[in-house]
Structures are given as C-alpha cells and as structure tokens.
N, C-alpha and C positions, 0 to 999 in steps of 0.2 A: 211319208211323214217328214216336217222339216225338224232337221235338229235345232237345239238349242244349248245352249255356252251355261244358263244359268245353275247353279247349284240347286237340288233337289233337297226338301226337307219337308220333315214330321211324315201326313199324309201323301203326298206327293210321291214321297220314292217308296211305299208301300210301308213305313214304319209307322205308330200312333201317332196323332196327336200331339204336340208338343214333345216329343221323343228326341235324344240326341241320339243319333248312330255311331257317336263314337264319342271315348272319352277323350279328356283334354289331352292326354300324351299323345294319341295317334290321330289325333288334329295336330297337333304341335308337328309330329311328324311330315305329314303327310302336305303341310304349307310349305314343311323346309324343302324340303324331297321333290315342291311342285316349282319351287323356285330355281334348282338345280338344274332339273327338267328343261325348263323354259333356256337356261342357258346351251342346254343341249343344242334344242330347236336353232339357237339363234345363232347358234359357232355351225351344224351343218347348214342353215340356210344362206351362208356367205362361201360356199362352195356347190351344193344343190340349188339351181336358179326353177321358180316356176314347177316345181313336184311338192309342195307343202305337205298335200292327203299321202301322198305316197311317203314324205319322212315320217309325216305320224301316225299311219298305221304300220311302216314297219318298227319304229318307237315301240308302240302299242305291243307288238307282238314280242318283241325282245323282253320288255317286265314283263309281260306275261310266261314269260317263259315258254316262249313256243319257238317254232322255225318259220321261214318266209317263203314262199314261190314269188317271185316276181316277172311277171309276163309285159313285155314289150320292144316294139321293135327296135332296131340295133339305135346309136346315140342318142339315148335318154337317161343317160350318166347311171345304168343300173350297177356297172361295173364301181363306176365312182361311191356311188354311193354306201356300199358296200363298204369298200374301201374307210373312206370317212366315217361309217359308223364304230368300226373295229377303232381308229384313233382317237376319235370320241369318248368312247366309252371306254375308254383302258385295256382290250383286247387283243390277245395274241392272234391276228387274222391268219388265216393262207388261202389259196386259193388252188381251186383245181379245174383246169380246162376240158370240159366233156368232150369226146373222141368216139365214134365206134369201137377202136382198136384200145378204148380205156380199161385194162384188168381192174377186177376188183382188189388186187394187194396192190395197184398203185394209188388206193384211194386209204385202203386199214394199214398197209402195211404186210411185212413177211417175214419169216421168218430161214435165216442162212445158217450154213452149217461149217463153223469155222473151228481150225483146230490150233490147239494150244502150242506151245513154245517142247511141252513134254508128250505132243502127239495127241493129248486127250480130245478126242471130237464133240461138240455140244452145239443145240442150234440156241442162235440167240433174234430175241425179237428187235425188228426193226419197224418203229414207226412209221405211219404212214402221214397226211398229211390232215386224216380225220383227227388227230390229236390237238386240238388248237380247240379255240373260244370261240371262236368264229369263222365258221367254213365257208367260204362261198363253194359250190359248185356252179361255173358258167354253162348255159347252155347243158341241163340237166337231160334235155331228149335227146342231145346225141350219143348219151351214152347206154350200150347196150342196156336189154332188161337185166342180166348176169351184174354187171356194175352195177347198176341202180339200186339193185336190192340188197348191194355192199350198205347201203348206207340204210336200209330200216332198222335193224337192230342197234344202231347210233343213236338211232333220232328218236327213237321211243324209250328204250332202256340208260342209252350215254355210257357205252359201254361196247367191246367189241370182242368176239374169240377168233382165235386164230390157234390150230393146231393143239387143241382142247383145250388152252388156256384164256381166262378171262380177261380183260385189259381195261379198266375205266377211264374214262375220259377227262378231261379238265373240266374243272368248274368255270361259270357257268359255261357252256355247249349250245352253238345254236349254229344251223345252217340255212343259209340263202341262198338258194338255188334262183338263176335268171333262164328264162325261157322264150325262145324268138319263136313269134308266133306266124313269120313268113319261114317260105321254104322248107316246107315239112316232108319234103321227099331225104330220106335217107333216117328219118328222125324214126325215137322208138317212143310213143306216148305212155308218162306215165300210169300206172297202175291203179289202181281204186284207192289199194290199200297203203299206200305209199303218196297219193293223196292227200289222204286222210289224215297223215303224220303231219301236213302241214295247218299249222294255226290259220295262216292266213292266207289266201293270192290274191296278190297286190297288183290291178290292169293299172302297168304307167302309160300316162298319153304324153301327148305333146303338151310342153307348155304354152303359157299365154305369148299375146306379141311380147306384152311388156315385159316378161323373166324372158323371153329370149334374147329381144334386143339386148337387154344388162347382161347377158350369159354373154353374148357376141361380143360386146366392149371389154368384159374381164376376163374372160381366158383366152384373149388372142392379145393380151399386152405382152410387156417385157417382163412380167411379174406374175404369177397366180398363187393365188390365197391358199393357205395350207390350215387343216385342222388344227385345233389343240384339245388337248385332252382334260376333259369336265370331269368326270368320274372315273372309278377304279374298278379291277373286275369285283373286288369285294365288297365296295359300294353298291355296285349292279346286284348283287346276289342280296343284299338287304333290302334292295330297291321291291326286286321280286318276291322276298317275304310279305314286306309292308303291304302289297297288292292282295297280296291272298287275305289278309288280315281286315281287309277294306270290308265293311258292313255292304249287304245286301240286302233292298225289301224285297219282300213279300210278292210285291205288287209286279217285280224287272222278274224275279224267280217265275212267275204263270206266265212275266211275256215270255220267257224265251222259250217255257217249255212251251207255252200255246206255239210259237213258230215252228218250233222244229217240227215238234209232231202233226203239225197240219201241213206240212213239206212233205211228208210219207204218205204217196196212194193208198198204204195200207189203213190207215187212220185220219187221212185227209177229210173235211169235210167241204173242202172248197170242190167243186165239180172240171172246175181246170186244171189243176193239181192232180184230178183222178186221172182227167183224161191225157194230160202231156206226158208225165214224168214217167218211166221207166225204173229210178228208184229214187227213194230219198236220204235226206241224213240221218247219221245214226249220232250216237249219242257221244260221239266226241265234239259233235256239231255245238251240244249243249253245257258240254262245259267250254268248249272257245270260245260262246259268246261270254257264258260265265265271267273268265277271267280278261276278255278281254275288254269286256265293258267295264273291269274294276278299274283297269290300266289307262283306262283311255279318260276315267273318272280323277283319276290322280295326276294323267299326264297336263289334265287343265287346272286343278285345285280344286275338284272337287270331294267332297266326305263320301261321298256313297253314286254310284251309278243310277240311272235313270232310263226309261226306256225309250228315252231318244237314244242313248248309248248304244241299245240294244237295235233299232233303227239304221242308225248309220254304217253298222259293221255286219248287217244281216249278210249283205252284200261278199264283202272278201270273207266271210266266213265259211257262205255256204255255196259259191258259184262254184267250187272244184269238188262239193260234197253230193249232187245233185245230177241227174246226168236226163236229158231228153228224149222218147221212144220216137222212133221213125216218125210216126204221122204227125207228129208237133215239131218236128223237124220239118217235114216236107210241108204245112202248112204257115213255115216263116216263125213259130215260137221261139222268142229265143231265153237264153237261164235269167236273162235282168225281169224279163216280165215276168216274171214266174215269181222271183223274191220280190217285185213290187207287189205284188198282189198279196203276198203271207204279211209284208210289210204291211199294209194295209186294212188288214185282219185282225191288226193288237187296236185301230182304233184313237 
C-alpha cells in the first residue's frame, strides 16, 4: 500500500462525518509541536546525508516513547546518528561498546564497599552508564546473553535493582542499540523477549549516489557541521504526552488489530501466514503500531493517524516480532513478504 502525506479527516480516519478529532487547543498544539519537529528533521538532515526513513522512524520511535534496534552494516553513520539525536533533542547521551567480556554492572552499575574517616563500613551505589536519556548500546550482539538482559528491566520498567535496592532512571529513557548484521561468528543473538522491548528495527541501507556524493564533499572538508539543539529533555517528554493525546479512529484501531492478529498462525486467516510463520506478534506489536502511527501523525502535521500510517511502519514494527519455521525458510520466505502480504490485507 503506497503512503500518503495528506491529513485524514471526518470519515476517512474512521471518525463521523463532519467530526473534529480534536479541539482547537490540541490542534493549536499539535502545528506548533509539528513545526519544531520539522526543525529537528532539518538540523539532523545537515549531519545525516541520505538516511531521511531511518531519522524519522527513529524520530517516530523516540515521541513515542519507545527504544530503537538499528541494524546495519558498519559506516552508515548509525553511531552518528545516535550521537546527533541525544544533541538535538536536549539529552544526556552515553554510550556503551558491546564486548563479550561486557559484565552486567558495567552497564547498571555496582555497588563498593567503602569505609568511613571513623572506620564505619557502608556500601555505596555507583552508577552505571544505563543512567542517562539516551543510551546507545553499540553492537548489542556482542554482548553476552548475562549482559543483555542487564538491560530488560531498564527498558520496560526505566528502573534498575542492584543489591535489593531500587534505582529509577532519568526521564525521559530510551535506548538505541546498533546491530552489524555481518560477521555473526562470535555474536549472541538477541532474545525474543528482549526483542520485543524494542519499538522499532530500523534496516539502514546505503544511501543514494546523490546523499553520498554531498556526504563525500562535507565531511572530508576542513570543517564539519555540528548539531544544535531544538528541543529540551522536558519539551521531549510533553512532546511524548501530546502523542498519547493524539485522537484515533475507529477505522486505524480494526487495521492494526486486523494486522496483527492475521500475523498469528494461531488466528491467521491468510493460508501463508499458516504455513510460514513459526510464531507471531503479540500484543505489544499493537500497541507500537498504536502509538507509533500517532507519532509519525504528528511528526508530519497531522490531527489524527491514518492507516497509511499503519502501512508504512508494519514493517519496523513487526520484522523483529515474527520469526519464520524451517520450510519457509528453506523455500526462500523471507519476513518482508510475509508483512507485505498482512499489509495487503487492510485493503
């Protein structure tokens, strides 16, 4: 199904007839908020050459309030970009390099046991590097399963224990994990369920000749362009209110649950979906598209989502949520055709 740019209204996005989906304050809002936006796109597009889908679906996923996989191979500025979004948007970034030899308290932190000036011994907590706004983890599959699953209870709760005690996180929290999909000898692939924590995976390709040529001429001058910052982390976190607040028909609510649930063998009515899939998504699958077709409604100006919305993002929603059984493997299936075909399905 091709998308489309135009704003959805009355019956169209599933509401009545001559209906507004929203009052005048959160239209009011919602133009200023997309104008901001647009400033975003256009301060990381003079550092990011030729990745436009890849900055606005990780855009996308950030108001949304989710986390990122980013899968591609090595200089496709995933590091950069990363980088630039934490500038952008007012966030305390850090970064942490995936290792086999990575412990899990080099990623939460630990806790020492230091003693006083009058001998008194007490352990005291030491952050770790999960305490930030924006986490990249590089290269998530090198680090063991043990590390890996340092970071689930982060990314679902935003919160961490260490040594019985609680430790919440900074507002807002979001991690982008980068994953090279060569040389998978030595890697530990992530888990189902750990998967599933993320909103989005984001396949970066190559860009075109023409963003590359421009990439060639300006970052091998005497000079390269540096971020500046559009928003604040507390503008972000209103930004992310505003999204949940965004109206939804009727009409986007039956597509996504039509998709997801015709992506499950157990419930699929498509006969290829019976036969390929080994399992389907579950229902976080349906609230990411949820919110992130409200995000991606707002990140262009528009009132309310649309099930091109839901369309365009079937894709990074559900390609890490979905997984193929042997024979649709060995007979060349692979996961795009599988969401083109549910894509297909809404019609």
């Amino acid at each position: 199904m091709a998308t489309t740019e135009t704003a959805p209204t009355g019956s169209a996005a599933g509401f009545p007839a001559g209906a507004q989906p929203q009052g005048g304050d959160l239209g009011a809002e919602i133009e200023g908020l997309s104008k901001r936006l647009g400033q975003v796109k256009a301060n990381i597009g003079q550092i990011i050459f030729g990745q436009e889908e890849t900055v606005e679906q990780s855009l996308i996923s950030i108001l949304a309030g989710g986390h990122v996989l980013l899968i591609g191979v090595p200089g496709l500025a995933k590091t950069r970009l990363v980088d630039c979004l934490g500038k952008v948007l007012g966030l305390d970034a850090k970064r942490v390099q995936c290792t086999p030899d990575l412990m899990p308290a080099d990623i939460i932190g630990s806790e020492v046991l230091e003693e006083s000036d009058s001998g008194k011994r007490a352990f005291r907590f030491i952050k770790g590097p999960v305490f930030s706004q924006l986490l990249m983890a590089d290269e998530i599959n090198r680090a063991s399963p043990r590390t890996q699953s340092a970071l689930l209870q982060a990314m679902q709760e935003h919160k961490v224990s260490v040594g019985g005690q609680t430790h919440p996180l900074p507002q807002p929290f979001h991690v982008l994990a980068t994953q090279n999909p060569l040389e998978q000898e030595g890697t530990y692939p992530l888990p189902e369920a750990q998967l599933d924590r993320f909103l989005l995976q984001i396949d970066v390709h190559y860009p075109s000749i023409e963003a590359e040529r421009q990439m060639l001429i300006v970052t091998t001058g005497s000079s390269d362009a540096e971020a500046a910052t559009v928003l604040s982390a507390s503008e972000l976190m209103a930004a992310q209110r505003l999204v949940r607040r965004i109206p939804i028909g009727d009409k986007v609510v039956e597509a996504i649950l039509r998709l997801v649930r015709a992506g499950r063998p157990e419930t699929s009515e498509i006969d290829e979906v019976k036969k390929a899939l080994a399992w389907g998504p579950g229902p976080r699958a349906g609230q990411a598209l949820m919110l992130a077709s409200r995000a991606r409604a707002l990140l262009q100006g528009r009132y309310s989502p649309s099930i091109d919305d839901v369309a365009a993002l079937a894709h990074p929603v559900l390609r890490h949520r979905i997984a193929l059984n042997y024979g649709a493997r060995a007979e060349g299936v692979t996961l795009g055709n599988i969401i083109d075909r549910l894509i297909g399905q809404l019609g």
